[in-house]
C-alpha positions in Angstrom: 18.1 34.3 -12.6 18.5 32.9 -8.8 19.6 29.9 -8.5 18.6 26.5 -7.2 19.4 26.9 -3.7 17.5 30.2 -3.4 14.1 29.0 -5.0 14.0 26.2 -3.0 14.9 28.6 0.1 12.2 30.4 -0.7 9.6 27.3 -1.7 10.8 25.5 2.0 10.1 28.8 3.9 6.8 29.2 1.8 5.5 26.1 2.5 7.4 24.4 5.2 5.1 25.2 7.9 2.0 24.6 6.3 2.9 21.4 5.3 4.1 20.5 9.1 0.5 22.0 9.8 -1.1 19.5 7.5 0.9 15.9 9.0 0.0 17.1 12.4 -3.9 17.4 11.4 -3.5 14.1 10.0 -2.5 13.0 13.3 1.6 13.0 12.8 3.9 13.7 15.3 5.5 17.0 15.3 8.8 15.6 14.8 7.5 13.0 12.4 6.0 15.9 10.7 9.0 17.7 10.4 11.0 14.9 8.9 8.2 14.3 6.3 8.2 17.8 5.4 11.9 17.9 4.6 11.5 14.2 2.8 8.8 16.5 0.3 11.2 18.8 -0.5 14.4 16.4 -0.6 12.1 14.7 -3.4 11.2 18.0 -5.3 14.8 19.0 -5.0 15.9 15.4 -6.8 14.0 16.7 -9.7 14.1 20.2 -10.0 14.1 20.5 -13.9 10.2 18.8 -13.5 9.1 20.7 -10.0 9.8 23.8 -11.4 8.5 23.6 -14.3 5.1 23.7 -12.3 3.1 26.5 -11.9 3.2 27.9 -8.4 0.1 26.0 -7.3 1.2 23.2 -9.4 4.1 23.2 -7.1 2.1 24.0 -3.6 -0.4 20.5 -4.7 3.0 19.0 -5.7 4.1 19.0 -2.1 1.0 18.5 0.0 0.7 15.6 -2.3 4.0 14.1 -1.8 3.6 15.0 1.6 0.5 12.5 1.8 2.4 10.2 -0.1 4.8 10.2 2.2 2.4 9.4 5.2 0.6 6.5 3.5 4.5 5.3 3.1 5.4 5.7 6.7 2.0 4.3 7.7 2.4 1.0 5.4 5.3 0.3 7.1 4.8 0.2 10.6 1.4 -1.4 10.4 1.5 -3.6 8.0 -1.8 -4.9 6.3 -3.1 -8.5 6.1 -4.3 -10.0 2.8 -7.8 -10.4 4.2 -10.1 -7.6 4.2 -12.6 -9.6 6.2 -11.7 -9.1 10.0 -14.1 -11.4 10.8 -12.3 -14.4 8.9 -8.6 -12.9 10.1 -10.1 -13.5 13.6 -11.2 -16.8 12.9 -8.3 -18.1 11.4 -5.7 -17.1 13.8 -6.7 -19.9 16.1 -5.4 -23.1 14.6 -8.0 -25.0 16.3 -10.8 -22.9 14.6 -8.8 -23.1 11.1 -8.2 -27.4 11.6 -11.9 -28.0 12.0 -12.6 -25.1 9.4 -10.6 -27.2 7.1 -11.2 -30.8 7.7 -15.2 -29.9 7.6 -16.6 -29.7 4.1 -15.1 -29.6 0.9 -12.7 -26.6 1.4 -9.6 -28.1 -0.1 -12.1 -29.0 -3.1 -12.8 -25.4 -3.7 -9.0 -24.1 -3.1 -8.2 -26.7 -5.4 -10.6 -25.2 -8.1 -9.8 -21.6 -7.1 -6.8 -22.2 -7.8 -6.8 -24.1 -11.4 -9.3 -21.6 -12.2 -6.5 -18.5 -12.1 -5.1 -17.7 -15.5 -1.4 -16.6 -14.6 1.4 -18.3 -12.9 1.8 -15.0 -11.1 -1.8 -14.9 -9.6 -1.1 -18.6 -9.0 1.7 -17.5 -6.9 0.4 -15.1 -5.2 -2.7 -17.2 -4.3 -0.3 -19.7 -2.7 1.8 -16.9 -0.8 -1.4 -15.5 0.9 -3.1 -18.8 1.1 -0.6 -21.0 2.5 1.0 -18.7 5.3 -0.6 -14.8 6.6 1.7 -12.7 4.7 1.3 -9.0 4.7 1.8 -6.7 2.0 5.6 -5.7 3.2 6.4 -9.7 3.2 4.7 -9.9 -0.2 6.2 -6.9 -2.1 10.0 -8.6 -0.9 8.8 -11.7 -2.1 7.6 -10.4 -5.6 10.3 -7.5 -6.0 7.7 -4.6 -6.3 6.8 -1.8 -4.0 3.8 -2.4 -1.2 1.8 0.2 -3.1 1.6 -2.0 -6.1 1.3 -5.2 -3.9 -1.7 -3.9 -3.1 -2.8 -3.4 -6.6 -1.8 -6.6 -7.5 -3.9 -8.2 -4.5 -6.9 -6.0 -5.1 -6.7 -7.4 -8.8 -6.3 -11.1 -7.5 -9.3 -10.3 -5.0 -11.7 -9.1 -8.0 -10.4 -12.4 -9.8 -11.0 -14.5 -7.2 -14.6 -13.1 -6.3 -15.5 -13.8 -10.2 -14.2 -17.4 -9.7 -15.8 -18.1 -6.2 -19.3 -17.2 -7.6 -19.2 -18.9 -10.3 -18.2 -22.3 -8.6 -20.9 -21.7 -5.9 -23.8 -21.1 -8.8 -22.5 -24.3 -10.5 
């Protein structure tokens, strides 16, 4: 039976070029694409007893998907995302004239207020605050809550849905 070394010789000079192929059609760098490529197989290699226990195309999705998984990594952290998904309302409120007259018109702190007493956890309470007091991405918000960005962004999508539930139902009151 060969040993490690060799079948991952053979799996890196399989695949190693297609994969390279695939971050540079996704618009990576060639040396970016390189180092992803070798970050794929560093992660198979860390568990070997589960990667090769794949089927050989099981293996070959394995890697293209860690591959992509790796991009979406690299991507989240040198651009980090904003809480809003609204450009327009990002726009607006990065002028602190725009947001002072946005807030002392109306009844927004009313509504904040209610948003707020209307969450059912102290962690979406948290959360709420974090984004809603200061313009923290997702990178500043997975530190501050001790999970990865990937499920920041779960937890804010969830929060979103949440808060869309409570924000119609104030406004059809």
């Amino acid at each position: 039976m060969p040993d490690l070394d060799s079948i991952f010789t053979e799996l890196f000079e399989t695949y190693h070029r297609s994969l390279i192929n695939f971050c540079i059609s996704q618009g990576v760098r060639a040396d970016n694409a390189e180092d992803i490529t070798s970050e794929a197989f560093a992660r198979a290699l860390a568990k070997p007893d589960q990667f090769l226990a794949l089927e050989p195309k099981q293996q070959r999705a394995w890697l293209y998907s860690a591959v992509a998984y790796i991009m979406k990594e690299n991507n989240a952290k040198t651009h980090p995302v904003t809480f809003s998904e609204i450009e327009n309302i990002e726009n607006y409120i990065t002028d602190n004239d725009d947001l002072q007259h946005f807030i002392s018109e109306g009844d927004f702190d009313e509504y904040a207020k209610q948003v707020y007493d209307e969450l059912s956890t102290d962690n979406d309470r948290e959360l709420f605050k974090s984004i809603f007091d200061q313009k923290i991405d997702y990178e500043v918000l997975s530190k501050k809550f001790n999970v990865t960005p990937g499920n920041t962004r779960v937890m804010v999508s969830r929060l979103r849905k949440k808060l869309r539930v409570i924000v119609n139902k104030l406004l059809n009151n």
